[in-house]
Structure formats: structure tokens, C-alpha cells
N, C-alpha and C positions, 0 to 999 in steps of 0.2 A: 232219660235213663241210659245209661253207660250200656253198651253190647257184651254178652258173658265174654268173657275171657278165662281159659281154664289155667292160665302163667299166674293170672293175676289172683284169683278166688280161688285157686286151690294150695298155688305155692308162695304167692307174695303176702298173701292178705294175714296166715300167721308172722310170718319175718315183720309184716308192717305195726301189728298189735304188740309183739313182742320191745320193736324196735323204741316205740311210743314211749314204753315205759325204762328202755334202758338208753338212750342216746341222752347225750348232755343236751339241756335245754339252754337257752340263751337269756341273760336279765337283759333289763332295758339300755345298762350302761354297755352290754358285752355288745350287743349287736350293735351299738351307734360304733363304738371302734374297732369291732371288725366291717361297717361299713365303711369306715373311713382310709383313706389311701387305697392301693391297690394292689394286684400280685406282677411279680415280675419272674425271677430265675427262682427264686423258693418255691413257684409252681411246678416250676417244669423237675426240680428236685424231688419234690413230692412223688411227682409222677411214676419216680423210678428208673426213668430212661431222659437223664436229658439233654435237650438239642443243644450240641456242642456247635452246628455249625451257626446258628443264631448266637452265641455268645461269644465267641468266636470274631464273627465277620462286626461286631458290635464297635462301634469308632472308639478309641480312648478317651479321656478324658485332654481337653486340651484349653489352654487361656487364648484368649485374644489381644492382639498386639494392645489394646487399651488398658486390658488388663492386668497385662505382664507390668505395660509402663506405671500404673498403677502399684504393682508390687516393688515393682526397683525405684518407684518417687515415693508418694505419702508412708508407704507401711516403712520403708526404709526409715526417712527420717522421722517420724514415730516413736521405730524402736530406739533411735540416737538419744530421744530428752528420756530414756525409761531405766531407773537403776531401781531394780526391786528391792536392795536393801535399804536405799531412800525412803523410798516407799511404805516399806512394813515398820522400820524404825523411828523415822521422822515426820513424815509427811504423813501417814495413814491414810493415804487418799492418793491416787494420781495427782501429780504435780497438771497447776491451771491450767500453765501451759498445752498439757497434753490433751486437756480437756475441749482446750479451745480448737487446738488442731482437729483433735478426733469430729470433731461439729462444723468447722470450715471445711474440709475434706470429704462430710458427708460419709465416714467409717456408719453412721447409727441407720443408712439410707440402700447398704448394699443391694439388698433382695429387692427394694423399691426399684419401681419402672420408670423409665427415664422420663415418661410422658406426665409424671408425675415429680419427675425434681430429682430422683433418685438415680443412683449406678448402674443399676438393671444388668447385673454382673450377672455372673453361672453359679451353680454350684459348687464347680471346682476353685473359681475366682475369691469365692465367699471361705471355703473350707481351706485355701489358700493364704488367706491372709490369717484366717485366726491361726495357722500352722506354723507361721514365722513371727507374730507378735506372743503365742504363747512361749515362748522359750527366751524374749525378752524380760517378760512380765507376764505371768498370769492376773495380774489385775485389771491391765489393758485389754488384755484376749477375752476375759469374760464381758469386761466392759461395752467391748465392740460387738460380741459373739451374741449376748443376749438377745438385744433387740430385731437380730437380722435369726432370731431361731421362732423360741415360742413366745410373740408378744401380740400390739398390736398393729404392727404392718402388716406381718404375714396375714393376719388374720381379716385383716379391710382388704388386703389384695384378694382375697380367695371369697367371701363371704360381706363385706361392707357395702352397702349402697352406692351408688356414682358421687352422690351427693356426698357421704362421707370421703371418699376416697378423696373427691377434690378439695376437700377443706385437712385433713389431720396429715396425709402422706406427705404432700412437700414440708411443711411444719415437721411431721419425726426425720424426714431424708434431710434436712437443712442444722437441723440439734436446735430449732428452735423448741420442739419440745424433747423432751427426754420420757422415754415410755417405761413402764413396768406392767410386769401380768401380777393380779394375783390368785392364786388358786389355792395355795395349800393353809390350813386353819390347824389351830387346836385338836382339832375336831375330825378333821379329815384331811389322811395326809395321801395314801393309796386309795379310800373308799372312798368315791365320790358320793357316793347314795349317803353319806355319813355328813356334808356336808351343813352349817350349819346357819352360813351367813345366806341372810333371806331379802327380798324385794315385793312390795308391794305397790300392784298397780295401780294407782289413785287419780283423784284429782287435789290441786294444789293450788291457790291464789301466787301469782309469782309477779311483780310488778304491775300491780291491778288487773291482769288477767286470768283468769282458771286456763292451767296447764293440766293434758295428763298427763302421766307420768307415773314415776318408781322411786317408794321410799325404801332403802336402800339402810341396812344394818349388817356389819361385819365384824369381824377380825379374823386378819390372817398375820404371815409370819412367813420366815425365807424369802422372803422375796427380795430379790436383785433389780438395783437400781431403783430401791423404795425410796432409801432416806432424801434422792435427789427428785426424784420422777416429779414432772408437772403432768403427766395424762396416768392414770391408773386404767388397765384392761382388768376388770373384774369378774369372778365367776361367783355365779350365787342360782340359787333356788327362787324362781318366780312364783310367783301368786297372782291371783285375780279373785278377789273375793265376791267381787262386787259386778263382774263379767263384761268390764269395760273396753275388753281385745273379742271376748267369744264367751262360747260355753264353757271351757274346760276350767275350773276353779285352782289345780294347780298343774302348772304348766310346766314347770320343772330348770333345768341347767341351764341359763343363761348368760349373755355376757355384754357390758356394757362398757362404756368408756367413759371415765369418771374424770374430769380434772380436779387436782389435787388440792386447789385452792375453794372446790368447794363446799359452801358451809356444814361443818357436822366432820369433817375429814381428820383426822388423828394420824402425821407421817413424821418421818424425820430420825428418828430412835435407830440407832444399829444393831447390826448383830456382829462379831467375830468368824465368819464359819471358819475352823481350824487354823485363824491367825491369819487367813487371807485378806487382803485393804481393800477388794471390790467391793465398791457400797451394796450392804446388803441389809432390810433390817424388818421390822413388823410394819404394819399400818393397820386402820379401823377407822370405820363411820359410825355413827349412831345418827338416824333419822336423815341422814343424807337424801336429798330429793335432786332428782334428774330426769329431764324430758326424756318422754318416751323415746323418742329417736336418738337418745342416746345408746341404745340399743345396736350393739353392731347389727346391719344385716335389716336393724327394723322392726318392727312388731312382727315380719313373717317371720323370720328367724328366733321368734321368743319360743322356749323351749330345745332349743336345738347344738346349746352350749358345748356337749358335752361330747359331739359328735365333730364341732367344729375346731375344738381343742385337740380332737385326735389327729384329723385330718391336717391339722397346723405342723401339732408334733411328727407327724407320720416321715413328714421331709425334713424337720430342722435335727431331728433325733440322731437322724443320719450322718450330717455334717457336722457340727458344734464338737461337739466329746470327743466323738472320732477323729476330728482333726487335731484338737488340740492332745490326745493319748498316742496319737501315730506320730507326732513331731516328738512327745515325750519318750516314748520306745528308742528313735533314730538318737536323738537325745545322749541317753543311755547308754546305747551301742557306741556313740562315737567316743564319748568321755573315758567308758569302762576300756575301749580298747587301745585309745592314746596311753590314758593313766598305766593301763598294764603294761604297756613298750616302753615306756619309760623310768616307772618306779621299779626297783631293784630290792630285794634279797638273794640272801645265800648266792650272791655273786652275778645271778641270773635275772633278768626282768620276770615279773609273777604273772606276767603274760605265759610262761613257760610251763606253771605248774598245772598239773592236769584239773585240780581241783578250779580253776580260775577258767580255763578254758572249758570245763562242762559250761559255764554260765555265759562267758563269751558267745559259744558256741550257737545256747539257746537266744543271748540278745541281737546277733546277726540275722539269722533266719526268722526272730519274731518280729524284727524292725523289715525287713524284702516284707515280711508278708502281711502285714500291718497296713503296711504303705499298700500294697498291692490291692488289698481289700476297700479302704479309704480309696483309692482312684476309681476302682468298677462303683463303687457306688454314685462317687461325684457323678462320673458317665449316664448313670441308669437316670438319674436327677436330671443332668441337662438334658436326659432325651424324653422326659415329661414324664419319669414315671414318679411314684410317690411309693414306693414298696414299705409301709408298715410293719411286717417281719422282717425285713431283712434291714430296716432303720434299728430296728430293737436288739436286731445280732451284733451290727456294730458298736453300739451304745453299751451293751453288754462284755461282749470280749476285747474291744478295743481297751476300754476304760479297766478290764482285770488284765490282761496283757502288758498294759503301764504299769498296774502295781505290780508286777513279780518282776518286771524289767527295771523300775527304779530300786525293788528292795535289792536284785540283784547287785546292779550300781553301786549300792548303799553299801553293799559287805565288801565287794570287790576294789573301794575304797578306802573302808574302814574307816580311823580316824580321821583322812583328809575329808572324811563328810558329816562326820559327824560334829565336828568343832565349828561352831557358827562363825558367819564374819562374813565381810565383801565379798572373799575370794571367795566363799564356799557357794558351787553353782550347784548341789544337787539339794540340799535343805530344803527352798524353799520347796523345790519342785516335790521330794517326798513329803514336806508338812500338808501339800493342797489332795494330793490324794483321795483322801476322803470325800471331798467336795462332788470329783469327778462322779464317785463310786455311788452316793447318793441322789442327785438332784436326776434331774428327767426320768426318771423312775427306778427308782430304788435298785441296784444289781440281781438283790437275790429275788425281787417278788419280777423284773424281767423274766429271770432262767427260770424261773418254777412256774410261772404264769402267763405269760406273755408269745415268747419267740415259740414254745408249742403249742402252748392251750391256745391260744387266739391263731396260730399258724395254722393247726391243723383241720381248723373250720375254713381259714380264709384262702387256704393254699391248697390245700386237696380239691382235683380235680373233680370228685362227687359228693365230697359231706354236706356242704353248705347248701346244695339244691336236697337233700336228700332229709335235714332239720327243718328246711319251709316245707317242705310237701308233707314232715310227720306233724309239724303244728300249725296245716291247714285246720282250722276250724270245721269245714267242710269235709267229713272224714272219707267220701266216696272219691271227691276230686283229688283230697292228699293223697289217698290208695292210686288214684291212677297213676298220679306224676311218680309218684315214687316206685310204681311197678317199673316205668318207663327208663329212670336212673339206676334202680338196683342192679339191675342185670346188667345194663353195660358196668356199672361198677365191679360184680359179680368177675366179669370177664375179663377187666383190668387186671383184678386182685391175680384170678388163676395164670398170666399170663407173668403177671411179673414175682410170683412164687416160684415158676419155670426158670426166670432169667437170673433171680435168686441167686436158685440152687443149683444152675449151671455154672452162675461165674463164679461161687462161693469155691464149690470142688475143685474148680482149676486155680483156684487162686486168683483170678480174675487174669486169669492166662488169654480164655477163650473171650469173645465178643466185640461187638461194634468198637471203635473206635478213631479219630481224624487221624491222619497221615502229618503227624507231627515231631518229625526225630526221636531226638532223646527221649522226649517226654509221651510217647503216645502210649506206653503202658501205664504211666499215672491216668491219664484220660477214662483208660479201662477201671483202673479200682475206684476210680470215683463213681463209674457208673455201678461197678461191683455193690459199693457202700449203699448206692442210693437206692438199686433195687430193696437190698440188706435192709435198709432204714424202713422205706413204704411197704413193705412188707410185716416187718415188726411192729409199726406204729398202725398199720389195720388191727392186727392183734391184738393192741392193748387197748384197743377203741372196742372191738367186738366183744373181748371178755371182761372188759371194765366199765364200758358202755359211761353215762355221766357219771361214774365216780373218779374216771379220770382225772375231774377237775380237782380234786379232792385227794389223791395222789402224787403231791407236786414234786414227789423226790423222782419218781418216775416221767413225769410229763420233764422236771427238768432235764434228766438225762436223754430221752430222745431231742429236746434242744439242743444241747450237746453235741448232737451227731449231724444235725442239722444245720449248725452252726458252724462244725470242723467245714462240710460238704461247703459252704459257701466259701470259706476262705480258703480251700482248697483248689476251688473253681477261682478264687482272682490271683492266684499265685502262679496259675499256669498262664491264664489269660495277662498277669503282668510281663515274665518271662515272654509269652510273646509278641506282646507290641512292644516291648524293648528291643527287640533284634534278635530273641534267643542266644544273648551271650552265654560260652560257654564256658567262661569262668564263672559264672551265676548259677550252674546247676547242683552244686555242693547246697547250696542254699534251696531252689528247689523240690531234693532227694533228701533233705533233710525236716522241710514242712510233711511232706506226705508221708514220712517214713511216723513221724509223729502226730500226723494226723489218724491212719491208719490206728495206728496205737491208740487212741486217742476214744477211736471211734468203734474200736474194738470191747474195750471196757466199757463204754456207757453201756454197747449192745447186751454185753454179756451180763452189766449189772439191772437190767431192764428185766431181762429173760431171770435174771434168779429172782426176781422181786412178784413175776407176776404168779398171779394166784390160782390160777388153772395149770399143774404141774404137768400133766401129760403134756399139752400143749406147746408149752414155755419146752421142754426137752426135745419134742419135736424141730419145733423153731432153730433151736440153738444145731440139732445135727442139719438142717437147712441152708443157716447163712454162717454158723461159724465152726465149720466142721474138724480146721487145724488146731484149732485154739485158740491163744489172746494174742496176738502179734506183741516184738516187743519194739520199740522206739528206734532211737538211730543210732546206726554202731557209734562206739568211740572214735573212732578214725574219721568217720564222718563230721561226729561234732568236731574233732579237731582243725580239721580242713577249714568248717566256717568260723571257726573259731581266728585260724590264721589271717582269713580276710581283713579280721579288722586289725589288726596289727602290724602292718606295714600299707604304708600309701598304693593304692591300686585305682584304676575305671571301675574297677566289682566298691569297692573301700564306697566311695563316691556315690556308686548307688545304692548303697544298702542307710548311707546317713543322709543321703540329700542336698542339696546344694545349698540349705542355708546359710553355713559355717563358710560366711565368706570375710575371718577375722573383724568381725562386728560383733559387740555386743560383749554379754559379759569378760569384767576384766581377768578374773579366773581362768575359763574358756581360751583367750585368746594367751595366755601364755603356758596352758597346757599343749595349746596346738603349734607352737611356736617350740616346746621343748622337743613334739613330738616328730615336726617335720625335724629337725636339728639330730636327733637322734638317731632317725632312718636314714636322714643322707651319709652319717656317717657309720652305717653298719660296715663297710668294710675295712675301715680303720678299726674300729672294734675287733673283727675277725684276724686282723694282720698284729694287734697287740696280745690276744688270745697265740697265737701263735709262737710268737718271743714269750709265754712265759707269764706275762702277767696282765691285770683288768688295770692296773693303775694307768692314766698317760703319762703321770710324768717318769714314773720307772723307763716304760718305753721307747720316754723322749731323749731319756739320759740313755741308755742302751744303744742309742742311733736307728731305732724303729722306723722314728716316727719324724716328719721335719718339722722346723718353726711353726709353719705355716699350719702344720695339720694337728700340732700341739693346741694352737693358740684355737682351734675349731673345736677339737675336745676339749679346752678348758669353758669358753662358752656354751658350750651344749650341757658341760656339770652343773654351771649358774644356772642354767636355765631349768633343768631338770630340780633342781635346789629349791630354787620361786615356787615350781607346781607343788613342790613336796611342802613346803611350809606352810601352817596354819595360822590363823589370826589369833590374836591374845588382847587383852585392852587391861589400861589401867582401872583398878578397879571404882575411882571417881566416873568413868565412863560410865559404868554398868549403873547408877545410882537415878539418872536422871531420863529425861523421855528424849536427850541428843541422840542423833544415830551413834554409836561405837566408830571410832574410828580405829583400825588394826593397825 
């Protein structure tokens, strides 16, 4: 019997009854994926105070000399056989060729370990290569991107037996087999408990022997790299009717590896997603039988699918999307801001107009910070963490970051993007879109369900010990532990309610912060925010208790704020493992100024939405006492705006180093018009002078000499090509030949 305690029987023991009935409780599927992966910097976020000198002193992200040569041989010549408009018009498939490369090369083998046949690259090596084959081809980048995210390597490397491992890994790292997962059904596409495709454990006669094993009935759909796949990674619902593993009659999510060739198996049939050529399409078994150990993992592992699926995604979620949205952003940025130097109205490049440089403005600084975001992660990856919220932050904002950077693109264009044809390099990129915004789990049920509702059990420093100790069975032992947690929580809460509402009143003037130049007052408002956040988000947890979950416009927006804080946190940390350039602080001063804004509206739309009004007013005079801040001056966005329109070191970092005149033909003679046009800004400036924009006026005036005539007249061709769009005979258009412009 427990010793009286008057903390615990007099003041905990109501909070603990109380608490029973209003904390969100966990299903079976919630707790397997908040068990899966782990917490990294979204804890110390949570926390309200976090260790800047640990994220900080954290190594960057960096390749190895194998790797690098790796990206400057295979990915290179890769991208050389890949013309997307081939591809989606003609070919509807990767050309063989590519195919065979990709599988001599071992692209399908990265995440595989060398002891196994495979690359046994980094994460940054992996999110590296899909970041310069997607902007050749997204149908290569998914092609390569899949297998090395959520299938079945990842899944045999983390969870497969020895025995598995040494039979299928060198097989997928060699492209002798080609893998697929499937998961999503008719039936269930977010709800896994909805799922429908089922297994039964039996016995079987299989070549004059009784096997046991699993009779196996499906269909599913979206799946990538079905219509080719020889291995199927399957999810389904197990049974035991007959108790041939144990007692438990039904066992639940599991997962097996199916080859495609076996009998009962239904593959091949495609899908289109949004006109993209990456094989994609349904499959189904009926009565499929397969040995028990085809079971990843084994009979111990039956039942435990659903937990292993998380844990797979926890890490690939991180890399795949996000690389390939961060290359799309830089993408964007570099196109919008050549196109604008170079195409002309009213006399003036439309680089000039204010309305073009708001979006300039915004695609420079979301491409620094994008990128910036995409590196700490790769980092946090290579140094063995698996952080599942902050996988699903990037997979979330990365992936909506690209669509407001390409639609940007897309206007600041106009018709040169919208008129289809060889030349046109932004089409394909805005038709896939959608693809990014859906698959690894859907955008909007991430923000409303995921990056908080699952963060703020997994990430809070006391919820998650404070939800076992209220659904101990044992109600005296729950009372104890949780007397033991509340109060240091207790003490948490009051302490960073102080830190609050001190840094709130000064503006985040006052408090801790690293000794980091320019930048060490953003350090401060980050911490401002964060107390601001862990403070707001106990509140909606204590007066909303489990209907939180059930409030997703609300759980979405503290993701929101939780989300600015992490990309906010790798835009500083980018800026300083770069060298702290100080032409890079426009960039910066203009994340945080719009992060702050950013994070100031969710706050405020949280606080008017909660249902305890005294409360919620209290709050808001606590952490938001000036008001809603407002975004980044004009002047500001203009500054980054400038960036990208004239050649710079800043120019350089904010687009990346893959623009190294490879790759589309489009591209390469935009960037051809666009150095041509900058070198000769001051011939421009000395014909503005004499009077007129013409050269040849100029030339005839005696402005200008031969020599620097005949450079202006090559820079008009050249500007003339970018400006032109493709047309086709209309027998083109008739038939399944590519168009030729």
C-alpha cells in the first residue's frame, strides 16, 4: 500500500479524475505512430526555451568525396539520356536506356548498405540526388526516389530478419528486382483501421508438402512502380482463425513481400497521376498463398505493420518531397528571376515592376529558406535521428512552399508558361504538383492531424508520460506516477508563462540569447515565439482536453507556429554554417520578419477560436500584447527581390549549384540570354544616356562601337529565343508523335 501523501490525496488525486476524463486518449493506430521514430529539436521547441547551443554546435550536412563523385558521374549522365517532353509525349515511360542505367548503377540501392550490395549513401547523398534528377525529369526522381523512401528496403533494413536481408537487399540494390509498397485501397486511404484487404493464416499443400502460411486477398491502387514491380511490400489485416502463430485470433496490420509472379496476383494496369509517366497503377490478389516467412520481420513481427510503416516513413518523409519541393522552389527562383532581367515591357525589364518583385521577393527568401530547412534535416538524418514531426513539417511546408513558388513562376511568366512545347520548362513542373501535395500523406490531414495532434503527445516534455500514467489500468500506481509528472509539469508551465510574458512586453528585447552578430535578436524572437507557442498550446490542451483532436482547424494552426519555429531555426542555422554572408541577410531579415507575421496570426487565430473567453483574453494580453505584427517592409522585399536579378555569390546561393548549363533546352538558353544581358548592363546604361533603348540608334549616333553593337545585337537574339513559344502544325497535334515546335 502507497504511504499517505497529502500533494497527491488531496491536490492531485482530483486534477488526476478530472484529467481521465478530459485528456485525449490514444487508438491503437495513434500510439504505434507516435511510437515510431523519435524527437529531435520539435522537443526542445515544445519545451519553450530551446538549446540554441546544441543546434548550433550540430555539424552540417556534408557528402563524401564517393558521393559527391557519385553526383558529378551517374546522376549527371542520367540526367543527359532524360528529355521530359520525350517522355510524357512519346515514350510514356522512361526511355530503356534510363532504365537500365538506373539498375546498373544501383540508383533503386541508395539507402541499402554496402554489406549488402547497396550505396550505403547519407541522407543528404540520397535527398541529393533526387534534388538534381527532379528538375531533369520528375519521372526519373520519383522512379529513383521511391524505392530508397517508403518500400521494402527500408523496411528489411530496420525490421527483416538476417535471413531476409541476405536474400532480397542485393536483388533490390542490383534492379534485379524492382520493389513496390502497397498500402492505400479503395477502402482506406488515411484510415488504416478502414483497411480491407485481409490474410489468413493457414495451412497449404505446396509441392507435395503442407506449408504454413497466409492466404492473401486485396486491392489496392496508387501505387508507384506497380505496373513494373517483381517484389510487392504489402499491408493488410492478419487473422489467425485457427491459432496456428498463438492465441490472439486477430492480429492486425501487417506486412509481407509478395513476388508478383505469384499465382492469384492481378498487376500491370496504369494510372495517370496528373499526366505524370512515373509507372504508377493498381494491383490485387484473390487467394494468393505465401509462406509464413514471407512475413517481413517473421511471425514475431505479425501484427506490427502499422507501427513499422511509421517508422519507415518517419525518415523517408523527410527526404523524398522535400528534396525534390526545395530543388523546385530554387527552380522557380532562378527562372522567375533570369525571365524578369531579361523580358522587357514599357521599356523596362518587369524585373523593375513592383508588382513582380513582391513575388521575386517572396521566391528568394522561400528558396535560402527551403534549402536551409532541407539541409538541417538531412543533418539530423545522418546523425541517426528519425524525428517523425519534423519529417511531416517538411513534407507539409516544403511540398505547399513549391506550389505558391511555381504558381508564382507561372504568372510571372505568363504566356511563356503556359504555351506547351520543348521549350516550356515550368508545365511539366506545375502539371505534377498535385502529386507532391498528395501522396505520403495527404497535406491537409498532415496540418490538421499530424505535425500537432501527434507532436504534441510525442514532443511535449510531460504529456506523453502523463497519458500512460492516466490509462494505467492500475488506478493507485497511475495516481502515483502522474502525481510525480504533474508538478514538475505544473512548474514548467508557471515558469515558462513568466518567460512568456516577459519577452512578449519587450518585444523579445529582453532574454537569453548566442552571441551571434546580426542575427542574435532573431535568436531572441524565436525563443519569444516558442515560449508564446508552449504556452498557448498547454492551454488548448487543458480547456480542450481530447476534443482537441477533433478541433483540427485549431490543432492545425498551432502546427503553424510550430512549423514557422523549425524553419526559422534552419535559416539561422543555414546563414551560419555558411560563413554568415552579409550579403545573405536581406534574406534572413526577411524569413523572420514573415515568419513572426506568420506566427503571430495563427497565435491570434487560436486564441479567438478557443472557447474559454476569459482565458483565451488573458492569454492573448500575455504573449501578444502589441498586436499582429505585420510582414516584411517593401524595401526589404525589394532588396531580395534584387538578388535574383543580377549575377552574384548571394544569386548562387539562394538557386544552388545545379544550373551548370545542363539540362533543359529551354533553361539553358534563358540562362545564356540572361548572363548576356547582365554583362552588358553598362552598355544599356551609356545608350539610356544618348537618348535612346534602341542599339542601332546608338550605333548610328556613334554611342556605341562595332564591337559592342554586334554584343547587343546577340543578346536581342538571344533574349528573342527565351521570349518565343512553341506552335506545331496541327497534323502534329493529331497523333501519339511527340510535337515537334
Amino acid at each position: 500500500m502507497a504511504r499517505k501523501s497529502f500533494r497527491r490525496d488531496t491536490l492531485t488525486r482530483p486534477v488526476f479524475r478530472w484529467a481521465r476524463q478530459s485528456l485525449p486518449t490514444l487508438s491503437d493506430t495513434e500510439r504505434e505512430a507516435i511510437d515510431a521514430g523519435d524527437v529531435w529539436w520539435d522537443g526542445d521547441l515544445f519545451t519553450g526555451k530551446p538549446d540554441w547551443a546544441s543546434l548550433r554546435a550540430m555539424p552540417p550536412a556534408r557528402l563524401t568525396d564517393e558521393e559527391q563523385a557519385f553526383i558529378d558521374g551517374p546522376v549527371a549522365q542520367l540526367g543527359d539520356m532524360l528529355d521530359e517532353w520525350q517522355i510524357q509525349w512519346e515514350l510514356r515511360d522512361l526511355p530503356p536506356e534510363a532504365w537500365a542505367f538506373i539498375k546498373r548503377h544501383r540508383f533503386f540501392g541508395m539507402i541499402i548498405p554496402k554489406e549488402y550490395g547497396g550505396l550505403g549513401f547519407s541522407a543528404s547523398a540520397h535527398s541529393e540526388v533526387v534534388r538534381r534528377l527532379s528538375l531533369r525529369s520528375s519521372t526519373a526522381a520519383v522512379t529513383v526516389m521511391v524505392p530508397n523512401s517508403l518500400g521494402p528496403g527500408e523496411l528489411l533494413m530496420q525490421f527483416g530478419t538476417e535471413e531476409q536481408r541476405r536474400y532480397w537487399l542485393p536483388r533490390l540494390a542490383e534492379g534485379i528486382e524492382v520493389p513496390c509498397f502497397g498500402l492505400t485501397s479503395p477502402e482506406a486511404g488515411s484510415d488504416a483501421a478502414a483497411m480491407t484487404d485481409t490474410g489468413v493464416v493457414c495451412r497449404q499443400v505446396v509441392d507435395g508438402q503442407e506449408v504454413l502460411g497466409i492466404r492473401l486477398n486485396w486491392r489496392k491502387r496508387y501505387i508507384t512502380l506497380g505496373p513494373v514491380a517483381t517484389v510487392l511490400g504489402l499491408a493488410f489485416k492478419l487473422s489467425d482463425p485457427d491459432h496456428l502463430l498463438g492465441e490472439r485470433t486477430e492480429i492486425g496490420i501487417s506486412v509481407a513481400l509478395v513476388p508478383t509472379d505469384t499465382p492469384g496476383v492481378s498487376i500491370g494496369r496504369r494510372h495517370l497521376p496528373a499526366m505524370q509517366m512515373f509507372q504508377n497503377g493498381p494491383n490485387e490478389g484473390k487467394d494468393v498463398f505465401v509462406p509464413i516467412d514471407a512475413l517481413i520481420g517473421g511471425p514475431e513481427r505479425a501484427g506490427h505493420g502499422w507501427q513499422m510503416l511509421m517508422s519507415a516513413l518517419a525518415a523517408g518523409r523527410g527526404i523524398s518531397l522535400p528534396s525534390l519541393s526545395a530543388a523546385a522552389v530554387s527552380f522557380s527562383a532562378h527562372t522567375s528571376g533570369a525571365y524578369a532581367r531579361v523580358r522587357q515591357q514599357f521599356g523596362i525589364p518587369i524585373g523593375r515592376f513592383e508588382g513582380i518583385q513582391d513575388r521575386l521577393g517572396f521566391l528568394a527568401a522561400s528558396s535560402y529558406q527551403i534549402e536551409a530547412a532541407r539541409r538541417l534535416t538531412c543533418a539530423a538524418l545522418d546523425q541517426g535521428h528519425k524525428p517523425a514531426v519534423i519529417s511531416a513539417i517538411m513534407k507539409y511546408q516544403a511540398t505547399e512552399r513549391m506550389r505558391a513558388a511555381v504558381n508564382d513562376a507561372m504568372d510571372i511568366h505568363a504566356g511563356k508558361a503556359v504555351i506547351d512545347g520543348p521549350d516550356n520548362y515550368l508545365g511539366a513542373l506545375y502539371r505534377a504538383i498535385p502529386v507532391s501535395i498528395t501522396v505520403e500523406g495527404a497535406n491537409i490531414l498532415t496540418r490538421c492531424l499530424i505535425i500537432f495532434g501527434q507532436g504534441a503527445i510525442r514532443s511535449h516534455p510531460f504529456l506523453m508520460q502523463e497519458i500512460l500514467a492516466l490509462g494505467d489500468r492500475d488506478t493507485e500506481r497511475g495516481l502515483e506516477d502522474f502525481d510525480a509528472i504533474f508538478w514538475r509539469h505544473a512548474g514548467h508551465s508557471a515558469l515558462n508563462g513568466l518567460r512568456a510574458w516577459a519577452m512578449s512586453w519587450t518585444a523579445g528585447l529582453v532574454g537569453p540569447a548566442p552571441a551571434a552578430g546580426r542575427v542574435s535578436g532573431h535568436y531572441r524572437q524565436i525563443t519569444r515565439y516558442a515560449s508564446a507557442f508552449a504556452l498557448v498550446a498547454e492551454a488548448a490542451l487543458g480547456i480542450l482536453g481530447g476534443a482537441l483532436k477533433r478541433k483540427e482547424m485549431i490543432s492545425a494552426r498551432l502546427g503553424d507556429v510550430l512549423s514557422e519555429l523549425y524553419l526559422l531555426s534552419a535559416t539561422l542555422k543555414r546563414w551560419e554554417d555558411e560563413g554568415r554572408h552579409e550579403a545573405d541577410l536581406p534574406l534572413v531579415h526577411w524569413c523572420m520578419a514573415q515568419g513572426a507575421a506568420n506566427i503571430e496570426r495563427s497565435l491570434g487565430e487560436v486564441l479567438a477560436n478557443l472557447p474559454m473567453r476569459p482565458v483565451a483574453w488573458l492569454l492573448r494580453l500575455l504573449v501578444l500584447p502589441l498586436g499582429p505584427r505585420r510582414g516584411p517592409s517593401d524595401a526589404l522585399t525589394q532588396r531580395c527581390a534584387e538578388l535574383l536579378l543580377a549575377p552574384s555569390p548571394t544569386r548562387d546561393r539562394i538557386v544552388g549549384d545545379i544550373w551548370q548549363q545542363r539540362g533543359h533546352p529551354g533553361v539553358i538558353k534563358l540562362e545564356h540570354a540572361f548572363e548576356l544581358v547582365s554583362s552588358l548592363q553598362p552598355l544599356y546604361d551609356r545608350m539610356k544616356e544618348a537618348g535612346t533603348r534602341d542599339w542601332r540608334q546608338a550605333h548610328a549616333r556613334g554611342a556605341i562601337s562595332d564591337e559592342q553593337a554586334a554584343k547587343l545585337q546577340e543578346a536581342e537574339a538571344a533574349v528573342a529565343a527565351v521570349v518565343a513559344v512553341d506552335d506545331f502544325a496541327p497534323e502534329d497535334l493529331t497523333g501519339r508523335a511527340p510535337p515537334q515546335g
